[in-house]
ZAMARGU-4260 file (C-alpha; in steps of 0.2 Angstrom, whole numbers, plus 5000, padded with zeros to 4 digits):
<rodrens>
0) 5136/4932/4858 | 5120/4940/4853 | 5110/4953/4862 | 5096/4941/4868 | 5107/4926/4874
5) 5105/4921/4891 | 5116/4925/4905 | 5134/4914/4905 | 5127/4908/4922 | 5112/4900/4912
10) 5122/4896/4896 | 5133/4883/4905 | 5124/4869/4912 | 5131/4871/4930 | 5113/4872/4938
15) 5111/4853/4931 | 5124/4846/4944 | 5118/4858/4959 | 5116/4849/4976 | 5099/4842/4978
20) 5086/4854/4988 | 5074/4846/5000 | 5057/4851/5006 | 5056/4866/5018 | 5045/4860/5031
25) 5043/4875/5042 | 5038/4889/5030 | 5031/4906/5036 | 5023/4915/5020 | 5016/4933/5023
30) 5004/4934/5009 | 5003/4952/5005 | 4987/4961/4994 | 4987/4960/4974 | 5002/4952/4970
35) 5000/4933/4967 | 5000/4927/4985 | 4982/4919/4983 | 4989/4905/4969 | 5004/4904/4983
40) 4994/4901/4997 | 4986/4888/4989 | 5001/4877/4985 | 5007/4881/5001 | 4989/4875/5009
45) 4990/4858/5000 | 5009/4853/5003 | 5003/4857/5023 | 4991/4845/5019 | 4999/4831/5011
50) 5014/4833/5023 | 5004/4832/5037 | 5012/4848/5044 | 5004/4860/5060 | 4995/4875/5049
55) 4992/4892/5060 | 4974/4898/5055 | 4964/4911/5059 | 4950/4913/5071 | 4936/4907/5065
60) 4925/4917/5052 | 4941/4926/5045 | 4951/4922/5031 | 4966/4935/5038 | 4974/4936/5055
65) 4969/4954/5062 | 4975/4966/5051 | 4972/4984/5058 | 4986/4976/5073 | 5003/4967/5075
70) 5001/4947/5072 | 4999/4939/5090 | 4998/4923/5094 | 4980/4925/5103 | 4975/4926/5085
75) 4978/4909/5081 | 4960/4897/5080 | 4959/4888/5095 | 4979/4893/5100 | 4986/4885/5115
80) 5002/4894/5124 | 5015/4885/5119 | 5011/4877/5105 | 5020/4876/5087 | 5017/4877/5069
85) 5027/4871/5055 | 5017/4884/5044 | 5008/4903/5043 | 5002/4908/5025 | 4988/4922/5028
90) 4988/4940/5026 | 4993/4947/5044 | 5005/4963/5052 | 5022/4955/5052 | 5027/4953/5070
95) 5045/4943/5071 | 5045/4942/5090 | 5026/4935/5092 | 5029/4923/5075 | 5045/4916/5084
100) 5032/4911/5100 | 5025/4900/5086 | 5035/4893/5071 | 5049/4889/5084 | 5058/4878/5073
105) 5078/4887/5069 | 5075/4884/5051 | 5058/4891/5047 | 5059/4899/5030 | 5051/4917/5027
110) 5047/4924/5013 | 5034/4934/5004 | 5031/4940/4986 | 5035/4959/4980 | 5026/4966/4965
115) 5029/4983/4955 | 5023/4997/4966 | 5015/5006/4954 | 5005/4990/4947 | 4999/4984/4963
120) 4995/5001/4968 | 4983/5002/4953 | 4977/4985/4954 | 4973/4988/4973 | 4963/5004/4968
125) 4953/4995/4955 | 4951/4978/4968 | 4947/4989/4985 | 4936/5006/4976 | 4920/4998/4982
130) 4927/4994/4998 | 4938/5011/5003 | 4927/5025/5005 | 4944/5033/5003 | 4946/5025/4985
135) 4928/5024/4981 | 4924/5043/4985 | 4939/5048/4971 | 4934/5048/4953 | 4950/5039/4948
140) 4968/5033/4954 | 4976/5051/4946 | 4963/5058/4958 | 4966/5047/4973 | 4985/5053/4973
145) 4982/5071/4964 | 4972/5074/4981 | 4975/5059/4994 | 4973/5073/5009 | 4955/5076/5004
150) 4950/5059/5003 | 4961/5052/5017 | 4950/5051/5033 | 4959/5043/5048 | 4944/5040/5059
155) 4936/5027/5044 | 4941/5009/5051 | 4942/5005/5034 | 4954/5020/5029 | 4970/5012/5021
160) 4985/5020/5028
</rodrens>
């Protein structure tokens, strides 16, 4: 055995002769900032479309559900109490009791994408500096976190916490 040989688990050819998987066709995706959810989302947008499944959206003119609060079913385009979804796959506040009101289905299927803290963190600084007084008043990332106190101002709507 060599030092860059594969796993045994991936050596044998066990995972040929797994049981078959299926289609999930009640999906909730909580796209989260800077970490490959966009190329997610939009696989996820087009097998909703070709499966002709129930999409939750957001109101209209917004490409998240509200972020600065909890997801809430009121922020659903044109929701209806009592309605369900086979699928959510925008950016929101995860909120399991108020996501339950809507993907009712027992065998919805969550899931979300992790990246490096400290890359996404960067990539984050670099994407949201002009948009962040926060980030955009500091002369670098080293300087964000060297001094995050003094550039930290609670009262901005647009202040990341």
């Amino acid at each position: 055995m060599y030092k860059n040989d594969p796993p045994a688990s991936l050596r044998s050819m066990d995972f040929l002769t797994a049981a078959p998987c299926s289609p999930k066709r009640h999906v909730m995706f909580l796209k989260t900032h800077k970490t490959g959810g966009s190329t997610v989302q939009n696989m996820m947008l087009r097998y909703t479309d070709k499966a002709n499944l129930t999409l939750a959206v957001p109101q209209e003119h917004r490409v998240t559900f509200v972020e600065t609060n909890k997801f809430s079913p009121k922020y659903i385009r044109n929701y209806k109490p009592g309605k369900t979804y086979d699928v959510i796959t925008h950016h929101l506040r995860f909120n399991l009791k108020e996501l339950k009101k809507v993907l009712k289905h027992n065998d919805t299927f969550y899931f979300s994408i992790l990246r490096n803290p400290v890359t996404q963190m960067e990539s984050s600084f670099s994407f949201f500096k002009k948009d962040f007084p926060a980030f955009s008043s500091a002369k670098s990332l080293e300087d964000f976190l060297n001094n995050a106190r003094k550039y930290h101002n609670a009262r901005h709507p647009k202040t990341p916490v």
